[in-house]
N, C-alpha and C positions, 0 to 999 in steps of 0.2 A: 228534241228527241228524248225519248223516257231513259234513263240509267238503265243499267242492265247489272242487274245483284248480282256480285259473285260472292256466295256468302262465308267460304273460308279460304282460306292460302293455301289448299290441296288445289283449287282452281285454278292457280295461277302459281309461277316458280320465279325468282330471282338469281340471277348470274351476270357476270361480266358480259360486256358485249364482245363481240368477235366482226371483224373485218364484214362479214355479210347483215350484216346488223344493219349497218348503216342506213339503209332506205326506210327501213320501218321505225330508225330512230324520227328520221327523218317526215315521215311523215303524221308521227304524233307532233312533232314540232307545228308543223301545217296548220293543225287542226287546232290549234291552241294560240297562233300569233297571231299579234296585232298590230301592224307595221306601225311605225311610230308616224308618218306623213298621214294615216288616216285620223287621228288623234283629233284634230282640230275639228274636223267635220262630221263627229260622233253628238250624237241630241245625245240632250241631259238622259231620255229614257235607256240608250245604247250602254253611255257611261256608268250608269246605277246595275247595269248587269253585268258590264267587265266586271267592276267594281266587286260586284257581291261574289264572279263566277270564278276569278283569274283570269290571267293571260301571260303571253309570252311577249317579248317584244324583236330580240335579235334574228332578223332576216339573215338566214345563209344558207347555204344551199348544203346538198348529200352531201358531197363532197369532205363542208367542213367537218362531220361524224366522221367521215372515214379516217383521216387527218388527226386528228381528237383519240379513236379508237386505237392507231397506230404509235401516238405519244405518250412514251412511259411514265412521264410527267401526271398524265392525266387517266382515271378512272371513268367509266360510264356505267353503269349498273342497268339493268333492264328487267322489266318482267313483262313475263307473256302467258297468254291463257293454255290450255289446253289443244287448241289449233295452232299451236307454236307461232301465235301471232302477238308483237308486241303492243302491251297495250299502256305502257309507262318506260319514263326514261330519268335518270339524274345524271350529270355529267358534272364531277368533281376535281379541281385541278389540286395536286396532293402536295405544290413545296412553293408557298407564297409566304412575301413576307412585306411588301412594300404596294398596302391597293392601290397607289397612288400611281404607279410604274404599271401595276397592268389592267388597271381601269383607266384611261388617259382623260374619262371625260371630266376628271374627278377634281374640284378646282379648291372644292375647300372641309375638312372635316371637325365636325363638333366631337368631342367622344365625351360621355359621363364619366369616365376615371382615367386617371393620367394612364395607367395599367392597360387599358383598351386602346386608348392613345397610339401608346407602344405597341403593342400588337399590332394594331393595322397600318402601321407607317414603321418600326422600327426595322433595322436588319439584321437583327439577332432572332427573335424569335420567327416562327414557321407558323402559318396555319392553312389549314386545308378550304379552298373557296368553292361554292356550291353555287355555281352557273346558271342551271336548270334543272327544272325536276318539271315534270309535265307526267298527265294520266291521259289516256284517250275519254276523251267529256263523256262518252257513252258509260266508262265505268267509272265516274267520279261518286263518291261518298262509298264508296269500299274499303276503304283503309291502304290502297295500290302506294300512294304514293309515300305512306308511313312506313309501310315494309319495307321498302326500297332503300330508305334513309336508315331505317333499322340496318337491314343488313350490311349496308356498306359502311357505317359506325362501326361497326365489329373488327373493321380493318385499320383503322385509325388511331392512332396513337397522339395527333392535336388538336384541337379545337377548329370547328369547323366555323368560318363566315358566311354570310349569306346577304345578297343586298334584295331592296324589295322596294319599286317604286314608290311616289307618295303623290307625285307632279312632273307631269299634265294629268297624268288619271292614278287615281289611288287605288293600289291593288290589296280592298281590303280581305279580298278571301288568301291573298298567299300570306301577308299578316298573321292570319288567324290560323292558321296550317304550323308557321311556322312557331307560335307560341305551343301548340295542341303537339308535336312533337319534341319542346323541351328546349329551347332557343331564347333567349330573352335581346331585346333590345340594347344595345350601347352605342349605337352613335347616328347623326346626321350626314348625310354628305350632298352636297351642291355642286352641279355642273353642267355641261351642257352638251346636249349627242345631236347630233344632224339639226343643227341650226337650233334644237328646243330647249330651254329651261328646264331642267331636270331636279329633282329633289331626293334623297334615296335614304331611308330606314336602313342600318345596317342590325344583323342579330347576328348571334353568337353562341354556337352549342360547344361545352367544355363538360365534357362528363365525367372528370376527374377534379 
């Protein structure tokens, strides 16, 4: 299906989500996952287009948004076009400090400096974890889902985490998204979710 330009941010508005949100977070989610049980029976040709396009992987239903939405703990952000329909989502949890405790699949982490280390395993410090960000594919290469992270940066006073597949399929367009919006690399992590081998790229925005 052809992208659809929206070629400036008067097109489209960024704000919190609100309880009625849900469904249309929900089903940008739809439109972007890739359950992890098809994984294995994806041709190489399938794999080279996640790969290049993104994906999502967490199955959960409306619900879990509404849930998310109502948790003070946690942020969503959203933007919607002009038909007050959404067409991007990020869903941010705002007071972590142990990935270990709430990523459970997470069995081992390499970090590049003791300093990162600490941050994602210590209990002193805090950082903000970045879940999901998703665009509806019809408007990708808009900058939807830069805005989005922009604007909800503005609210943040710690350094945001973000994990990013690597194996069974390598998602190298959220990679590249997340470099292109100011995130660099610090750590590996190994583990295993619904029976698979897991490998995850951790990044790190700290814009102080």
């Amino acid at each position: 299906m052809e992208n659809k330009k929206l070629t400036t941010t008067k097109q489209f508005f960024v704000s919190k989500a609100n309880e009625e949100d849900s469904l249309g977070i929900h089903k940008i989610l739809l439109k972007n996952l890739i359950e992890v049980k098809d994984v294995t029976s994806l041709t190489l040709q399938e794999k080279d287009l996640l790969n290049e396009h993104g994906f999502l992987r967490k199955e959960v239903p409306e619900s879990y948004y509404l849930g998310l939405i109502k948790d003070p703990e946690v942020d969503i952000f959203i933007a919607k076009n002009k038909s007050n329909e959404i067409i991007g989502f990020a869903t941010f949890h705002l007071n972590k400090a142990d990935i270990r405790k709430f990523r459970s699949s997470v069995d081992k982490i390499d970090a590049d400096r003791p300093e990162n280390l600490d941050l994602l395993t210590g209990s002193e410090k805090k950082f903000i974890y970045l879940d999901q960000i998703a665009v509806d594919p019809k408007f990708h290469r808009n900058g939807i889902g830069k805005i989005i992270f922009q604007k909800a940066q503005q609210n943040f006073k710690k350094p945001v985490v973000s994990f990013i597949v690597k194996t069974p399929l390598d998602n190298i367009a959220s990679a590249k998204w997340h470099v292109k919006v100011g995130f660099t690399q610090i750590a590996t992590v190994k583990g295993e979710y619904k029976d698979h081998k897991f490998k995850w790229w951790v990044y790190l925005f700290d814009k102080h």
